[in-house]
C-alpha positions as CSV (number, residue, x, y, z in Angstrom):
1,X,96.4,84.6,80.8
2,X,97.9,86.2,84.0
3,X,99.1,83.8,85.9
4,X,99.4,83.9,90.0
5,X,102.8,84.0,91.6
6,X,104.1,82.7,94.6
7,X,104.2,86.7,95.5
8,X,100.1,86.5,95.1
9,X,100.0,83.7,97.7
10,X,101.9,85.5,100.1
11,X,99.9,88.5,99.8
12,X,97.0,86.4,100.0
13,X,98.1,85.5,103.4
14,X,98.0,89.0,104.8
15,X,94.8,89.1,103.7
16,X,93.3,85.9,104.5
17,X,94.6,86.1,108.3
18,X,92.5,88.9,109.3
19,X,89.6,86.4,108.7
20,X,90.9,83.1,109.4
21,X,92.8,81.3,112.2
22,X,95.6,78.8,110.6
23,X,93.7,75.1,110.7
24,X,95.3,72.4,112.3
25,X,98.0,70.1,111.1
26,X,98.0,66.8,112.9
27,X,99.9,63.4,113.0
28,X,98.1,60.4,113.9
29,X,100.2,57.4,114.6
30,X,97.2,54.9,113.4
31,X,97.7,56.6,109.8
32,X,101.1,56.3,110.1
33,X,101.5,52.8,110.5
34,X,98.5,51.9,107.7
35,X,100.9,54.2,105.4
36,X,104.4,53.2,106.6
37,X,105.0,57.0,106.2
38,X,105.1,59.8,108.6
39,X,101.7,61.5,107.5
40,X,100.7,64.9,107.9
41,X,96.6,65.9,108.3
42,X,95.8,69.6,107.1
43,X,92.5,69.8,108.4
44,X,90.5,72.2,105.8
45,X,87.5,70.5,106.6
46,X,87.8,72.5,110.4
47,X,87.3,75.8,108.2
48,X,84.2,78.0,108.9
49,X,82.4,76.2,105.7
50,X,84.0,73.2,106.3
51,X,86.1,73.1,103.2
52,X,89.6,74.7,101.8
53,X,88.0,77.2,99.2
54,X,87.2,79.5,101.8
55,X,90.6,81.5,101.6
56,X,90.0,82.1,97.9
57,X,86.5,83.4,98.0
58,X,87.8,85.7,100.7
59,X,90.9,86.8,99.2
60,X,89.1,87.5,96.2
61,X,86.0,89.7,97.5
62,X,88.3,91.6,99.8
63,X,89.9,93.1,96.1
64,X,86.3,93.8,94.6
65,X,86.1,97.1,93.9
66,X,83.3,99.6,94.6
67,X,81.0,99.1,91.6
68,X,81.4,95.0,91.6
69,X,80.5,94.9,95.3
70,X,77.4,96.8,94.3
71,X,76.6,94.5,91.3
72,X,77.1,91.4,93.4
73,X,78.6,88.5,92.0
74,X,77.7,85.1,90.1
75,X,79.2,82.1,90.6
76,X,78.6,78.2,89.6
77,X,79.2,75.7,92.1
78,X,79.0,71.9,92.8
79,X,79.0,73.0,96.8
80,X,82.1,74.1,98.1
81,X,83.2,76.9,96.1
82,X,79.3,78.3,96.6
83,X,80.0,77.7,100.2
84,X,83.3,80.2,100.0
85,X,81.9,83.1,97.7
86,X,78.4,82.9,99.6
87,X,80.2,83.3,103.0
88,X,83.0,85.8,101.7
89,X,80.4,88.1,100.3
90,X,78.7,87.9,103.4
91,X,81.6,89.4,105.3
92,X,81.9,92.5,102.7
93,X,78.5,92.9,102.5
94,X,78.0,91.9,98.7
95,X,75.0,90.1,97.2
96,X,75.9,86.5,96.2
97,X,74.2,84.6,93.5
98,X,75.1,80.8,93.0
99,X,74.2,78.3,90.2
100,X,74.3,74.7,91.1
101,X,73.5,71.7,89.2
102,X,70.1,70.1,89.8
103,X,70.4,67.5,92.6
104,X,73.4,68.8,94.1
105,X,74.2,67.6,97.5
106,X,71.8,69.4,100.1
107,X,74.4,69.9,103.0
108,X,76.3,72.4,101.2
109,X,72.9,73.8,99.3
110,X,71.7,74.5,102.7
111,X,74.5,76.0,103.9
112,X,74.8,78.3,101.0
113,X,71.2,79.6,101.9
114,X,72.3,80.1,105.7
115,X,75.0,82.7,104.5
116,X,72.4,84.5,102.4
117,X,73.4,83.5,98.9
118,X,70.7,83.6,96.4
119,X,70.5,79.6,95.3
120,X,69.6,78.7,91.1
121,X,69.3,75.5,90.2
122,X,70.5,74.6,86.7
123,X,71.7,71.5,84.4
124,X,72.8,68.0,84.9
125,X,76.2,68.8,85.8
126,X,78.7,71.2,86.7
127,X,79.2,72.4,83.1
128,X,75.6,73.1,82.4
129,X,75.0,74.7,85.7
130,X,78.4,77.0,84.7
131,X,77.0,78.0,81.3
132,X,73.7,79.2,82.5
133,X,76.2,81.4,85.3
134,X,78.0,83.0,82.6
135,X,74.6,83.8,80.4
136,X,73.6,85.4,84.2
137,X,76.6,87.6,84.6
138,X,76.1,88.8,81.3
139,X,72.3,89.6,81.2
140,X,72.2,90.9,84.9
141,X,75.5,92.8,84.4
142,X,76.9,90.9,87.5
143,X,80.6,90.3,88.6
144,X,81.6,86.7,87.2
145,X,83.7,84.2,89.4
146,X,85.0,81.6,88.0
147,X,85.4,78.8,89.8
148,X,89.2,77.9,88.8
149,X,90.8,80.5,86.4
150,X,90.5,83.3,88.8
151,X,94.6,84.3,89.7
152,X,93.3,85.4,93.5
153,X,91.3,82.5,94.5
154,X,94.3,80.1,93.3
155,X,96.5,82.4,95.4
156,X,94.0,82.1,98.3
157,X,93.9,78.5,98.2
158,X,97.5,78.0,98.3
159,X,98.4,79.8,101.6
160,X,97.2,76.2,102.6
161,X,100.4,74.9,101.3
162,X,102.5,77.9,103.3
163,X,100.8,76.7,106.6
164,X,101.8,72.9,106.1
165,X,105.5,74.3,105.4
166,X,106.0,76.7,108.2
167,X,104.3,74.0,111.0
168,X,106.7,71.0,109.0
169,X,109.1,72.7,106.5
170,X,110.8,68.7,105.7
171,X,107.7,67.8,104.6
172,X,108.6,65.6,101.4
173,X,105.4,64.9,99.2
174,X,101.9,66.3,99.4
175,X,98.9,65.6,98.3
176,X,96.0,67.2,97.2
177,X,92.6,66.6,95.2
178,X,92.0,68.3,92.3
179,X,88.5,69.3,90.6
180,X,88.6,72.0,88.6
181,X,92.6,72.4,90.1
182,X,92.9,75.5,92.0
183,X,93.7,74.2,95.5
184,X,96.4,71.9,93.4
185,X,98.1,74.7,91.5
186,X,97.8,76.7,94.9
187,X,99.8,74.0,96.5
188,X,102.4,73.8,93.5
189,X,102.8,77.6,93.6
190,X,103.9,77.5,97.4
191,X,105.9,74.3,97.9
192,X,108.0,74.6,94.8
193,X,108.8,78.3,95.7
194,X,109.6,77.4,99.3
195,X,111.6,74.3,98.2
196,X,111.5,73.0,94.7
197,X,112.5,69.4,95.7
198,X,109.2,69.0,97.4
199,X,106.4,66.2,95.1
200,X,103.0,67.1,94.6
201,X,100.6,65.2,93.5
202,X,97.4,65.9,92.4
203,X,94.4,63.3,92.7
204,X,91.2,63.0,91.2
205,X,88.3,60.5,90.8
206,X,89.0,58.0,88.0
207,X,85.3,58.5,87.1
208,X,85.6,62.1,86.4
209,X,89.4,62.4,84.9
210,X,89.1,65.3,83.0
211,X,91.8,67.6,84.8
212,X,93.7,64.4,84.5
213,X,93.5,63.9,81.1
214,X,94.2,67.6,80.4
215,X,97.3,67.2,82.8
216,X,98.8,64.0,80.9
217,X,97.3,65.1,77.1
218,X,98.7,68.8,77.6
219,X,95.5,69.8,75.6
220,X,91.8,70.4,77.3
221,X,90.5,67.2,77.3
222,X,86.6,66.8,78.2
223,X,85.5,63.6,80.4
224,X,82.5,61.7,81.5
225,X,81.1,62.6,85.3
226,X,80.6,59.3,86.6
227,X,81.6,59.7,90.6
228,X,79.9,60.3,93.1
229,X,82.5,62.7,95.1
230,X,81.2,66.1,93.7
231,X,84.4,67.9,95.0
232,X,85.7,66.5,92.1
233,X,83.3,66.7,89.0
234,X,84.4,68.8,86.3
235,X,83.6,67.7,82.8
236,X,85.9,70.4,81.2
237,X,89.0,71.7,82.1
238,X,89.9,74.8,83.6
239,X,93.0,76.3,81.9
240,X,94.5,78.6,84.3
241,X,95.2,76.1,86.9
242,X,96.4,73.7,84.1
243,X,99.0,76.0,83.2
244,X,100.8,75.6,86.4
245,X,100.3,72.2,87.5
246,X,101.9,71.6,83.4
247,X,105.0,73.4,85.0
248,X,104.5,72.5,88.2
249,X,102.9,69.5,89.8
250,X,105.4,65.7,90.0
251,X,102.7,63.5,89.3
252,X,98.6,63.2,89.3
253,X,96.9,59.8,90.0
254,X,93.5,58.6,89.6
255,X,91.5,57.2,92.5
256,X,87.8,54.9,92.7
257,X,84.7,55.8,94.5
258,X,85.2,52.4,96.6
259,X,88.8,53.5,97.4
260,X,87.7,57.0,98.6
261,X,84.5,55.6,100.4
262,X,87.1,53.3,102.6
263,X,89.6,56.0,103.0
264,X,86.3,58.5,104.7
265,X,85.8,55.4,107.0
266,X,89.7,55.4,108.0
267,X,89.9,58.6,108.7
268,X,86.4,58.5,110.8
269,X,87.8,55.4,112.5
270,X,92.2,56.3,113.1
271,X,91.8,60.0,112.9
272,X,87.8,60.8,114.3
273,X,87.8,63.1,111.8
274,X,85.0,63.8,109.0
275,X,86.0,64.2,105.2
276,X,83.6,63.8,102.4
277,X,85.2,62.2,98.8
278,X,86.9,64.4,97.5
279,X,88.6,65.5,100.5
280,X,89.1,61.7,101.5
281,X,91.2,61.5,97.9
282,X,94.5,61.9,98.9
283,X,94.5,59.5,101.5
284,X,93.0,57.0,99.1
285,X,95.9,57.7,97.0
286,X,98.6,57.2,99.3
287,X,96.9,54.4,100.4
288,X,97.4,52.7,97.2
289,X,101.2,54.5,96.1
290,X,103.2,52.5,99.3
291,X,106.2,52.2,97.3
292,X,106.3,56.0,97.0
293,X,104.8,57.3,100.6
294,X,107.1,54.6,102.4
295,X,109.4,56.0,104.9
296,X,108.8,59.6,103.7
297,X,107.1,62.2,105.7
298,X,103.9,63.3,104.3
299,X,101.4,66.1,104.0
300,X,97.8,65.5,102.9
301,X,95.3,67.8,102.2
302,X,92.2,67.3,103.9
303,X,90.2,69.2,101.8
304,X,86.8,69.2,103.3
305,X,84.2,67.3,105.4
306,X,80.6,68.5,103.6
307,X,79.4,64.9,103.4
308,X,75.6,64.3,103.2
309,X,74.1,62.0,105.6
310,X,73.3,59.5,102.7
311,X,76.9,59.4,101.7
312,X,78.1,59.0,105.3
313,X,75.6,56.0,105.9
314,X,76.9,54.5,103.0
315,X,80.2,54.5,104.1
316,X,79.2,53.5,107.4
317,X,77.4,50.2,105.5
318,X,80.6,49.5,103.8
């Protein structure tokens, strides 16, 4: 298993800022003073697809060669990662084909569709919707992308981590969500090589704690898909991404649906921003760690803003 370096991120970077503008980094004093921390927003959720995963899809198909391009590609997707391979292989002019699960959420299926991917709907979950992508890529001879052990969309992902350093290099502890653990071992990969006393932690939904499990067991470890933040629904582990966040990452919490739901109002109501679950996580979770975010100065990953309507009204009901 080859492993991405910190020397893949940076590389990544060259790549990635031919295509995308650096997203904003913000302070908002209302967040501070519900935190008693300094906190830190990286706004992902201002990206082209509204979501992180974008600089991995696009450092990845930039490195395609000349036969894959022409095979197109096959991915599985809950949303976001669909979102980032659909609109990377739109920029290189590469046929995208992308599995999701039956009843995934619309807003990012639709979006998908805009940026010419070709849409199959497959399984229950996640899992089954990635099994049926791997038969794909086999039968149809098409390029398969995995959604976390791929070495250049972890290294994509991470060059989030080198914009929160370079715009606050005393940053202290970040946080980031974790699904399948990409954008976390992106993170880990850049702040510990830039400074190794800076925490991550990792958060995920405590009704779908695979990655968790895996991180605490040091062994794959399967889980139930109970939540409704589908950022962060992955019934079995990706292994790559474990392997650095082992190494790597300070600590990983679980957070509820209710605690996410309230942090999406917060940040709609102190920051008039719009994150959907998963990208709501790490507030939740410094929300609920005050003995560890007080006083310190804080980065948290916004990860992304595709929130249905439904969900949104939901939070809006409270």
């Amino acid at each position: 298993m080859n492993l991405p370096t910190f020397q893949d991120v940076l590389r990544a970077r060259r790549i990635i800022n031919q295509y995308l503008q650096p997203t904003p980094m913000h302070n908002y004093p209302a967040l501070d003073q519900m935190l008693g921390a300094t906190a830190y927003v990286k706004h992902e959720n201002y990206q082209p697809i509204g979501a992180f995963k974008v600089r991995g899809g696009i450092n990845l198909m930039s490195q395609l060669s000349e036969v894959e391009r022409a095979a197109g590609v096959v991915t599985a997707s809950t949303g976001n990662h669909g979102q980032s391979i659909a609109y990377a292989a739109r920029l290189f002019g590469v046929q995208a084909n992308i599995v999701v699960p039956e009843g995934a959420n619309p807003v990012k299926v639709a979006a998908m569709e805009s940026l010419g991917a070709n849409v199959i709907f497959h399984g229950r979950d996640f899992d089954e919707a990635k099994a049926h992508c791997e038969a794909l890529a086999q039968t149809e001879g098409m390029r398969y992308i995995s959604s976390g052990d791929e070495p250049l969309l972890i290294a994509g992902v991470g060059t989030h981590t080198l914009e929160i350093l370079e715009a606050q290099p005393d940053i202290e502890l970040i946080f980031v969500p974790v699904g399948g653990g990409s954008g976390a071992a992106g993170a880990c990969l850049a702040a510990k090589a830039v400074n190794p006393a800076i925490q991550v932690i990792g958060v995920q939904a405590e009704k779908a704690p695979s990655a968790y499990l895996t991180w605490k067991n040091r062994a794959a470890t399967e889980s139930f898909i109970e939540t409704a933040a589908e950022g962060l629904q992955t019934r079995t582990p990706f292994m790559m991404p474990q392997r650095i966040l082992w190494e790597k990452l300070d600590d990983f919490v679980l957070v509820s649906d209710e605690m996410m739901i309230e942090a999406v109002r917060i940040y709609l109501e102190k920051a008039k921003t719009l994150a959907e679950l998963a990208g709501a996580a790490p507030l939740a979770a410094a929300l609920g760690m005050p003995e560890v975010v007080r006083g310190e100065k804080i980065a948290l990953i916004l990860s992304g803003g595709n929130i249905t309507p439904e969900q949104l009204q939901r939070v809006l009901d409270g």
